[in-house]
C-alpha positions as CSV (number, residue, x, y, z in Angstrom):
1,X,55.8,67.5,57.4
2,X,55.9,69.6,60.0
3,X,54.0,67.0,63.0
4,X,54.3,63.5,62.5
5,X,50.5,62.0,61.4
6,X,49.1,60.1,64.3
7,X,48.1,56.3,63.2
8,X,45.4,54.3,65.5
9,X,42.3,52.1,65.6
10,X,39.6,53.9,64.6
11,X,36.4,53.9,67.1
12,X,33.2,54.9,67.1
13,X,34.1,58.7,67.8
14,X,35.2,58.8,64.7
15,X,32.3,58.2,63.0
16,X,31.5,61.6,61.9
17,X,34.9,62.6,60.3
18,X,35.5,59.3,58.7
19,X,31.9,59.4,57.4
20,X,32.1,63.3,56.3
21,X,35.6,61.9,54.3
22,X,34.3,59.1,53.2
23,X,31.4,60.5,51.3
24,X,33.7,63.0,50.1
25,X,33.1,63.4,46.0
26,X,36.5,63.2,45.4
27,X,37.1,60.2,47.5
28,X,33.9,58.2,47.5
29,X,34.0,57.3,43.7
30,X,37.3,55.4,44.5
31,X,36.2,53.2,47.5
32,X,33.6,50.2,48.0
33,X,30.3,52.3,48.5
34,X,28.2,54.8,47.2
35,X,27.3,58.0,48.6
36,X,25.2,57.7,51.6
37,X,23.7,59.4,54.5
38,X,25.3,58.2,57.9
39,X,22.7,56.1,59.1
40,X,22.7,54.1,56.2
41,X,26.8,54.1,56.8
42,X,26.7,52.9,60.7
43,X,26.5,49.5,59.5
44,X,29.5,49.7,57.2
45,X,31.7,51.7,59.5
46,X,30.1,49.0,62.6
47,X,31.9,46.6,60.1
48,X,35.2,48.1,59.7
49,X,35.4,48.7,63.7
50,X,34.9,45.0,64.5
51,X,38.2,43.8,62.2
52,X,40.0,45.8,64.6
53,X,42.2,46.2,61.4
54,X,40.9,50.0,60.7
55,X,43.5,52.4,61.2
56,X,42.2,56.5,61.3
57,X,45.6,59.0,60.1
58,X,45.4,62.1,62.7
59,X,47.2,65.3,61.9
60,X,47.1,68.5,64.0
61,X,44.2,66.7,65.8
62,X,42.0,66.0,62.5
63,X,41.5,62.9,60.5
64,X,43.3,63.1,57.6
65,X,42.9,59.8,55.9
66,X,42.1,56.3,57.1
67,X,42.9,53.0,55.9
68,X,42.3,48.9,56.8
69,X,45.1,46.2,56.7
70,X,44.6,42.2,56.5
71,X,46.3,39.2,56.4
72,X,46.0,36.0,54.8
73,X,46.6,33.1,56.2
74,X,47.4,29.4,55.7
75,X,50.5,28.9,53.5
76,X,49.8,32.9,52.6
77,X,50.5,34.3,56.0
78,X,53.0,36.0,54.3
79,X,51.0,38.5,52.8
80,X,49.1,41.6,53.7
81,X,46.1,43.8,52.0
82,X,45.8,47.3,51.8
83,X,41.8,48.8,51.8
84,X,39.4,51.0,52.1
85,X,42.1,53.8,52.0
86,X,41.1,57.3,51.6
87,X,43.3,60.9,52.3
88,X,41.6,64.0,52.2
89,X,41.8,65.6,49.1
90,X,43.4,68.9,50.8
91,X,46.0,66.5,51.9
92,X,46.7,65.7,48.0
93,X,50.3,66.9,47.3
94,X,51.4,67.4,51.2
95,X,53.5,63.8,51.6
96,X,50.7,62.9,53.9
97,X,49.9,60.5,51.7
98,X,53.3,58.2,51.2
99,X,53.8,59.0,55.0
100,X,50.4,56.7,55.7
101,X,51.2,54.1,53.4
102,X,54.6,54.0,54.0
103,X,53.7,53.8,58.2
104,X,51.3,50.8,57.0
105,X,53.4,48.9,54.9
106,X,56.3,49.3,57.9
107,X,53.8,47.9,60.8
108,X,52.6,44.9,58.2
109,X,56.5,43.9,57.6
110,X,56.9,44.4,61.3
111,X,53.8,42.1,61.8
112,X,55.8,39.5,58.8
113,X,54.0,40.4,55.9
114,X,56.9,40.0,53.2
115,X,53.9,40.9,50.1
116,X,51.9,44.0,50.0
117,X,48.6,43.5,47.7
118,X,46.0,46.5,47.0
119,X,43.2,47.1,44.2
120,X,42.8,50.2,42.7
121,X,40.2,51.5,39.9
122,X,41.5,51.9,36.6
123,X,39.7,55.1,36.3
124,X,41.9,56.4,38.9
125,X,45.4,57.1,37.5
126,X,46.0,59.4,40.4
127,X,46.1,56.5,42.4
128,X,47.8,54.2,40.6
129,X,51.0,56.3,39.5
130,X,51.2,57.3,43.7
131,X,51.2,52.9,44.4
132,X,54.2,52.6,41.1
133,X,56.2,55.5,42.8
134,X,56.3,53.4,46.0
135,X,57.4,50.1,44.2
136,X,53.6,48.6,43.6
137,X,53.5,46.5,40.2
138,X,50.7,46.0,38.1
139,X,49.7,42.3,38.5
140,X,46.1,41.6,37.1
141,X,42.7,43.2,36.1
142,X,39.4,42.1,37.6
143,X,37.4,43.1,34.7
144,X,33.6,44.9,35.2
145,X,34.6,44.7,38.8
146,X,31.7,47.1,39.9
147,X,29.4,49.7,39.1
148,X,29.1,52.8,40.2
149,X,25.3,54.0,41.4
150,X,24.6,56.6,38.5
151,X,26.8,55.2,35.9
152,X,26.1,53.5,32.8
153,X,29.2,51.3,32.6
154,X,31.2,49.1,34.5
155,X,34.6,49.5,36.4
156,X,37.8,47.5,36.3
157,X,39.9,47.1,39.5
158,X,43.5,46.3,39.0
159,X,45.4,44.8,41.2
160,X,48.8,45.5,42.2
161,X,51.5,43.7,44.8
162,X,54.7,45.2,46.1
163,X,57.6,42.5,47.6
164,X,59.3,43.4,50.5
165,X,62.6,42.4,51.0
166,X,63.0,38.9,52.9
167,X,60.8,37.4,50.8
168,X,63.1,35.3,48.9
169,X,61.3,34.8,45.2
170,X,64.1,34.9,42.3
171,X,62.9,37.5,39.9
């Protein structure tokens, strides 16, 4: 890629490109809402700015694709969560998109995170080949997870992990 993306906490400036992305049709389908006009999104995006955990992806000065990280704690401390991540569809195809995971999954193992855990919809096989190329495995299936406003059935989220190295677990 020609100019390195730009990774930092979102803030309320962003509101209207992360909304306008957000709601995209190809993208909103495959994250935690349905399609919504921005007021009705304030609360949502007021949300993701107070975990101080939601990173906006910059490239040539527009946002590109946003994502949230989290930790668990206790005797899980160890492991990190991937959400509420989105790329804009013209982006699809450009590397932009294992260049902000990869820059995520580097700053969690930086932070200690020796496990990487994300869901993804298995309606979205786009998604889930891209988390198997970068070493994600297929751990589990949260059946009828959701429904989608406008659809009749229900939708499955599956769940997938990656292990860093460090972590130590015999395979």
């Amino acid at each position: 890629m020609a100019d390195r993306p730009l990774h930092r906490l979102a803030t309320s400036e962003d509101f209207e490109a992360v909304h306008a992305l957000y709601m995209h049709d190809a993208v909103v389908p495959y994250l935690g809402l349905d399609p919504m006009p921005a007021t009705d999104f304030r609360p949502h995006y007021a949300h993701l700015l107070a975990t101080r955990r939601f990173q906006v992806v910059e490239q040539a000065g527009r946002i590109r694709g946003f994502y949230r990280t989290a930790r668990h704690g206790g005797r899980a401390a160890h492991v990190g969560f991937l959400a509420t991540l989105a790329v804009d569809p013209a982006m699809h195809g450009t590397g932009f998109a294992r260049e902000m995971v990869e820059t995520a999954i580097e700053r969690l193992q930086a932070e200690g995170v020796l496990r990487i855990e994300l869901m993804v919809e298995a309606d979205n096989g786009r998604a889930q080949a891209f988390y198997r190329k970068l070493g994600f495995e297929h751990e589990g299936t949260l059946r009828a997870a959701y429904k989608r406003a406008g659809e009749q059935g229900y939708v499955d989220e599956l769940y997938f992990a990656r292990l860093l190295p460090g972590l130590g677990v015999a395979r």
